[in-house]
N, C-alpha and C positions, 0 to 999 in steps of 0.2 A: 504493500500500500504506500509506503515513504517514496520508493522509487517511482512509482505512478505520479505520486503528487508532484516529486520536484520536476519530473518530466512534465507534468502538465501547465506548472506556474513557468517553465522555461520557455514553453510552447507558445502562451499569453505574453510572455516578455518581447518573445522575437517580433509577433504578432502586432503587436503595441507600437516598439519601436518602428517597422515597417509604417505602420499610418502616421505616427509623428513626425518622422521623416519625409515622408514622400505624400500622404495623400489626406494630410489635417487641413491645408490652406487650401486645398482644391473647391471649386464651388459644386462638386457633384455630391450634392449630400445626401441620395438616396444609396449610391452607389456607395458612400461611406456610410452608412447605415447598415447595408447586404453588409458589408466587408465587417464590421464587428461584429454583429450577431452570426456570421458563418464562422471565423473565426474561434469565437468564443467558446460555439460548438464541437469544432474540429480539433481545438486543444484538451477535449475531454475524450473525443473517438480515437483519433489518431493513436494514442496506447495501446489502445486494444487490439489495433489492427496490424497481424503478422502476414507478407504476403511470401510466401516459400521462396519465389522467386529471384528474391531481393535477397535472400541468405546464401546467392553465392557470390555476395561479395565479400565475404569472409569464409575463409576455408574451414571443412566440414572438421568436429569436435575428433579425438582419439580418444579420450577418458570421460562419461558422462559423469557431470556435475550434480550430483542431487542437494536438494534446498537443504539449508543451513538449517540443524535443530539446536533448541535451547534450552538446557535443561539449570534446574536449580537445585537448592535443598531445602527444599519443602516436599509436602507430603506425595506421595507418589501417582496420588489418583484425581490430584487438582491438574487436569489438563485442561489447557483452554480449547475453543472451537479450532478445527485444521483451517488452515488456507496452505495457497501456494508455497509461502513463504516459509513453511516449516511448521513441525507442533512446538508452544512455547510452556514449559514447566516452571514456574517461579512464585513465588510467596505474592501474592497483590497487593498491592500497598494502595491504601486509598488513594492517595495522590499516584496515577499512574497517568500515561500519557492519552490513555484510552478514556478516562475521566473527565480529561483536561477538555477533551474533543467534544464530548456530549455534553459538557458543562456550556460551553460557549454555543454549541446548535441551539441548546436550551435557551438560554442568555438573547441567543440570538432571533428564536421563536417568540420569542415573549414582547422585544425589541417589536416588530414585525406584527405581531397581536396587539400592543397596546395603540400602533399607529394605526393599523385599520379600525380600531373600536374608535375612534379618535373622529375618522373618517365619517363614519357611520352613522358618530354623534350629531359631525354635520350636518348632514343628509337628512338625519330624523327631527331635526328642531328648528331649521328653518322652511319658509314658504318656500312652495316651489312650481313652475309651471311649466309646459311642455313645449317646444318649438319642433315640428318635426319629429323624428328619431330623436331629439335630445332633450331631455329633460336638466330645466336651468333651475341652479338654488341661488336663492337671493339671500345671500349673507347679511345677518343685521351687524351694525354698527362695525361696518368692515369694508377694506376697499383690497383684499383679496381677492385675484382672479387665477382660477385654476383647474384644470380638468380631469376628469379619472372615468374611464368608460365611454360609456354616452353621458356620462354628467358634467355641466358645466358650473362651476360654482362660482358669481359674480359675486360680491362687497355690495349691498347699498350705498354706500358712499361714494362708488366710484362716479365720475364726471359724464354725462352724457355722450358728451364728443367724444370720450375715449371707451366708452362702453362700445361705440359698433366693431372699431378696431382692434379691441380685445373679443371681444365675440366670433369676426373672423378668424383671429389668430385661433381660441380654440378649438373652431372649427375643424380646422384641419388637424390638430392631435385626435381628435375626436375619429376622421374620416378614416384618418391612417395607423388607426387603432395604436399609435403610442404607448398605453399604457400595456396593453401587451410586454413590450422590448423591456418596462422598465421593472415589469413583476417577474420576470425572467430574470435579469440579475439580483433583481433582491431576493429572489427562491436560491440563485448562487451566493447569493452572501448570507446565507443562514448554513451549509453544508459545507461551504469552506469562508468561513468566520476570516481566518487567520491569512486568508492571500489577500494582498493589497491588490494585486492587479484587479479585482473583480467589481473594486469599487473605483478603481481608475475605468475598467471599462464600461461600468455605468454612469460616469460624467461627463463621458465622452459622446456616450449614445443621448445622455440628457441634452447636452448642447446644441447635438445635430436635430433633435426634434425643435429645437426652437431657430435654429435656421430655416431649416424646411416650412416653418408655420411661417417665419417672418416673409421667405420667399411667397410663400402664396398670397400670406393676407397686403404686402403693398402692391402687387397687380392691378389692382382698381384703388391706388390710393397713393398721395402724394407721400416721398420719399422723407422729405423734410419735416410734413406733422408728424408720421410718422414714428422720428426720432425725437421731436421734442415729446410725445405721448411717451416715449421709454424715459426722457429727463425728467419730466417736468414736476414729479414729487418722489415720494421716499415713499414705497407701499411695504405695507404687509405681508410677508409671506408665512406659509407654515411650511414647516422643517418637516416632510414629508418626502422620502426616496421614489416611494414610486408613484408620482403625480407628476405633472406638467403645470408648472407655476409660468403664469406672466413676466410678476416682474420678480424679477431675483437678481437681485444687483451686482452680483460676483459673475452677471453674464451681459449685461446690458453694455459695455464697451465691447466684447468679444461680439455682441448680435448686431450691433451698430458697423464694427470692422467689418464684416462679413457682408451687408447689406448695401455697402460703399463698393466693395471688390466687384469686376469685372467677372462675369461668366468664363470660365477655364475653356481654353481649348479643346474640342472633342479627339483631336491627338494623342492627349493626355491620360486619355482611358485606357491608351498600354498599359499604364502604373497596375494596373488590377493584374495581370498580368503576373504578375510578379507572384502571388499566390499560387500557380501552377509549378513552378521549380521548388518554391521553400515547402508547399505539402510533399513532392516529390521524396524530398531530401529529407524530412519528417519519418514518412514513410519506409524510408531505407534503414532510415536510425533505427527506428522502432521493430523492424522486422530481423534485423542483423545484431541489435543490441544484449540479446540473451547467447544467441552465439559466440559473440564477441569475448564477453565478460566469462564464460565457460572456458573458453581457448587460453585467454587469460591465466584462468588458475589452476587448468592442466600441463600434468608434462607433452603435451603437443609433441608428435614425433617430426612435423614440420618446424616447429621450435629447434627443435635435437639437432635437424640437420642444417641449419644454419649456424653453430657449434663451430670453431673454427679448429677443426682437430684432422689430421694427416688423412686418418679412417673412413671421416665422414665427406671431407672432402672427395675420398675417390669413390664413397658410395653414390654421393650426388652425381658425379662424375656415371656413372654407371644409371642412374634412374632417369637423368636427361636425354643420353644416349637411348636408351629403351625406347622413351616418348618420340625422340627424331623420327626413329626407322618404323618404326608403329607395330611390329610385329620382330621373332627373333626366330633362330632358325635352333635346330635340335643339337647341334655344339653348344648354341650357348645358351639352351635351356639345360644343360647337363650341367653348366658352370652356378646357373642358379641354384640347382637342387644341391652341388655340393655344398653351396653357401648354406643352406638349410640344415644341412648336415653338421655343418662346423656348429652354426648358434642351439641346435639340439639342446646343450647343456649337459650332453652324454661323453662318454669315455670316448675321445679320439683314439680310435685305432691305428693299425699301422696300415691297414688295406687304405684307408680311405686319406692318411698322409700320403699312400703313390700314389691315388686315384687324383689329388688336388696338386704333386709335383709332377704328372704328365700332363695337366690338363695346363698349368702353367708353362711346360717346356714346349707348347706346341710350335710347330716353326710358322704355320699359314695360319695367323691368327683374324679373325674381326674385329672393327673396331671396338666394337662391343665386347667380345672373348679377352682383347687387351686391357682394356679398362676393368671386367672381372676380375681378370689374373692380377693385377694391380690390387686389387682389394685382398685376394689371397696374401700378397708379397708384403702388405703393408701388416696384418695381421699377424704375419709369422715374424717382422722385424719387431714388434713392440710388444707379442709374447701375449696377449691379454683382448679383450675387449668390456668397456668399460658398457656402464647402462644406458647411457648416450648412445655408441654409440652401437649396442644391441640391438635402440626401439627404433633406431637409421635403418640396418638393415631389414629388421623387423617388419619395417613398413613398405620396403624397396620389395619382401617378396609380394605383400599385401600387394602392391601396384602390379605387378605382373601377374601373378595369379588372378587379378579381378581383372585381366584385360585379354584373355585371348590361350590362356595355359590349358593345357589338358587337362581335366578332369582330376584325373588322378595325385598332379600336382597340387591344386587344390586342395584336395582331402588330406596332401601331408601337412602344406601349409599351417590349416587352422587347426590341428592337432598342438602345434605348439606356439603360433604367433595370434594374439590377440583381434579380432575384427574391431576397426572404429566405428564408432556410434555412428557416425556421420554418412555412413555406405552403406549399414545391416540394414536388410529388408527385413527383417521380425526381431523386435526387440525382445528380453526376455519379462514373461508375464508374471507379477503375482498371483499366489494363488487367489483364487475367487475375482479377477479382474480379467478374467479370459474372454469375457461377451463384452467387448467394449471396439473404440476406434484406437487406433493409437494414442491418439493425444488423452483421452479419458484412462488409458490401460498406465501410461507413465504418471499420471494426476492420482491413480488410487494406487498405484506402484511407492509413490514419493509418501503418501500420506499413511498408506499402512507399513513402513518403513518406519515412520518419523512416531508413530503410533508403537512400534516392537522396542524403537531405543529408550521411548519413555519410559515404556511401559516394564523396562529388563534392567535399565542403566543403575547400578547399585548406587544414588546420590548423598549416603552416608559415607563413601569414602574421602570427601572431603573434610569429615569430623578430623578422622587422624590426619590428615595431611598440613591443618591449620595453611588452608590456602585460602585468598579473599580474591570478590574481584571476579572478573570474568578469565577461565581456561579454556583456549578452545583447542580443541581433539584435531587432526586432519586421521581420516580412514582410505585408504585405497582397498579396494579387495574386487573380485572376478565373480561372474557366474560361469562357470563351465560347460561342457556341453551337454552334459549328465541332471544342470538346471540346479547342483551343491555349490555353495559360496566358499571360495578357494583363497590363497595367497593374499588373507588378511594383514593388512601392515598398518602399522599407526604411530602419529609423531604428535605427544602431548608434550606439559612442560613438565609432568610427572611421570615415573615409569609406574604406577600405580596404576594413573588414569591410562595408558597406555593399555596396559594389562585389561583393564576390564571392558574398555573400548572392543578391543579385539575377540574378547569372552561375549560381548553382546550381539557383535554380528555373526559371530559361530553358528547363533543359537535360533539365527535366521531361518522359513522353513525353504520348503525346495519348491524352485521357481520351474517355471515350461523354460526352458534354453529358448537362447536367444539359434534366429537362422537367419543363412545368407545361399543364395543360389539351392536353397533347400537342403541345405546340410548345416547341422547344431553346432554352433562356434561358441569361445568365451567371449564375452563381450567385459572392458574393466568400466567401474564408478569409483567414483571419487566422494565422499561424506563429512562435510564438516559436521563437527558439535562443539555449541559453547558451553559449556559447564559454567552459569551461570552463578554465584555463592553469594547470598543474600547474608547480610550482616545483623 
């Protein structure tokens, strides 16, 4: 929800600045009218909207990132409601931020409640009479002029001569159902209380209804009484958000500038324009932004091999070459498989040391067989291969296997090198989430996950440890193809919490394997927990 927000008040910021820069002085004020209220809207939708398409402009995930859980030391069975965002276990303190939130919608309903009864009171206590579609209140001992609905609320005191010309001007809020626009941001300023933008974007919208009124009602009227009828006394207003007031003196030079200004060139209507590239680019954010931020805090095997190390250089060396020729010939599909054979993790033989020193001494090499053997030569000069850059080549046979290998290669492959998220066509299911879409099967995947760590996580181990403050766990661990969570590992700032971390996702039950090309592959995650210790 944090990250929605600051993406949505960032979305309003951009939004903002665009019209104050470029299309606040313009005279097209319907058009600035559309453009805030679409806007306003689209800084709320655009979040939501991922379009797949757009995520490859970030390269696809190797280790899935599951949502951050929180746990505390409190009692084991206070779980709050799941969202995306993880299960949260912690002592609730009155004062929490969730408090803070519905204290202010309150604060802010009530706001909102006491000006409409306010409203109402008007309506119910003065004369009133009908003109048309609009029913006029005549305000006693008052020279308020102001509109809300079809109702137009004049002052008795106001001056004849300026009575028709405020009457017009109402008119047209009236027509153009104004008050609509401005019970729309005040419904946004009661749910997000605490964005300033919401109430800048509602004084922006107020001002331009009192252009567009001013625009129509001098059409059949002299320009100059016009302005002295805005000069010529100090009225009344009520301090009401969502109304359309006359006179309100923090606008009457601004309605006056405006009304002097020359009609804008219809040239100028490119400036709208502008809102097709910056949704665009919105858009991309929003769709590539979980990606991104994933990639981030995985060991990325694209990561790995930009590594600047002898090994991995001549494995890129060899994955480039692959991608040139687009296909390889059964020489040096044999140089691949011994590569498989070397990272096995098994007893190198002596058969399979001559198998790998003739395939290097051959005299009619390819460029491709060269650049292998090259990876053989560097291998056996530095004696070792590190975890760098294992998940290099790891990933070098993943690329050829998924692009044109026989079969059989295949089926060695994922025996022992991991499939990335980002390519499996079936990810692996929890149980009871098997009748779902994907995106629903990883939604109840994350949350009864985040649900077993609550529900397992021993949170009295922080009594012995006298640890405060938030600890947070990192978990890597596999599903297999067998659908048992394998090669649990975890880096806390305790080896306690370490220990039981690794105890909790043991004790995980057995998932459907994940599949690719229709055969069961491991697929890795990755699992933060913050061990959250309430004082």
């Amino acid at each position: 929800m944090l990250h929605y927000i600051i993406q949505t008040i960032a979305f309003q910021l951009f939004f903002l600045i665009i019209y104050d820069v470029f299309l606040k002085k313009e005279t097209f004020f319907n058009w600035n009218r559309a453009y805030l209220l679409v806007t306003a809207i689209l800084s709320f939708v655009i979040p939501f909207i991922k379009i797949s398409s757009f995520k490859g402009f970030i390269s696809q995930d190797y280790v899935v990132k599951l949502p951050e859980i929180f746990i505390g030391n409190t009692n084991q069975e206070a779980i709050s409601p799941i969202n995306l965002s993880g299960v949260i276990i912690e002592n609730k303190s009155f004062w929490s931020w969730e408090f803070v939130f519905y204290l202010g919608v309150g604060l802010a309903t009530l706001l909102f409640t006491f000006k409409l009864v306010k409203l109402l009171m008007l309506l119910y206590r003065n004369p009133k009479c009908k003109e048309g579609n609009v029913l006029i209140i005549k305000l006693l001992k008052s020279d308020m002029a102001f509109s809300f609905f079809n109702y137009i609320f004049l002052g008795e005191q106001l001056k004849n001569a300026d009575r028709e010309s405020v009457l017009k001007h109402e008119m047209v809020h009236v027509k153009q159902r104004h008050t609509l626009d401005l019970l729309f941001f005040e419904l946004l300023r009661i749910v997000f209380w605490f964005n300033p933008l919401i109430y800048m974007y509602q004084n922006r919208i107020m001002s331009l209804h009192e252009y567009i009124a001013d625009a129509q009602a001098v059409k059949n009227q002299n320009k100059k009484e016009y302005y002295q009828n805005l000069l010529s006394q100090v009225f009344e207003t009520k301090k009401i958000s969502f109304i359309n007031p006359f006179f309100k003196q923090s606008l009457i030079k601004k309605r006056i500038i405006m009304l002097q200004k020359s009609k804008s060139k219809q040239v100028h209507l490119f400036k709208y324009t502008l809102l097709i590239p910056i949704v665009f680019s919105m858009l991309v954010y929003t769709s590539c932004i979980e990606t991104a931020n994933a990639k981030n805090i995985s060991n990325s095997v694209e990561k790995d091999l930009q590594k600047d190390t002898p090994l991995i250089e001549k494995v890129k060396a060899v994955k480039n070459q692959i991608q040139k020729q687009g296909n390889v010939t059964k020489n040096e599909e044999k140089g691949l498989k011994l590569l498989l054979e070397v990272i096995k993790g098994e007893d190198v033989n002596q058969s399979l040391v001559v198998e790998v020193q003739n395939y290097t001494s051959q005299d009619a090499q390819s460029t491709l067989t060269k650049k292998i053997s090259d990876v053989f030569e560097q291998i056996q000069v530095q004696g070792y291969i590190s975890d760098a850059e294992d998940k290099a080549l790891k990933k070098l046979l993943i690329l050829t296997s998924d692009n044109g290998f026989e079969d059989p290669f295949f089926a060695d492959v994922i025996k022992y090198v991991d499939i990335p998220f980002g390519i499996i066509d079936q990810v692996p299911v929890f149980p009871g989430c098997e009748n779902m879409s994907n995106k629903e099967q990883k939604d109840c995947m994350s949350k009864n996950i985040s649900m077993h760590v609550n529900k397992n996580f021993n949170i009295k181990v922080a009594d012995s440890l006298n640890l405060k403050g938030k600890q947070r766990i990192n978990i890597i661990f596999k599903i297999d193809t067998n659908g048992d969570v394998v090669g649990v590992r975890s880096r806390a700032p305790h080896k306690t919490l370490e220990t039981e971390a690794i105890r909790v996702i043991n004790t995980l039950p057995k998932f459907k394997p994940g599949e690719h090309k229709g055969k069961q592959v491991n697929v890795p995650y990755s699992l933060p927990i913050v061990f959250a210790i309430k004082d």
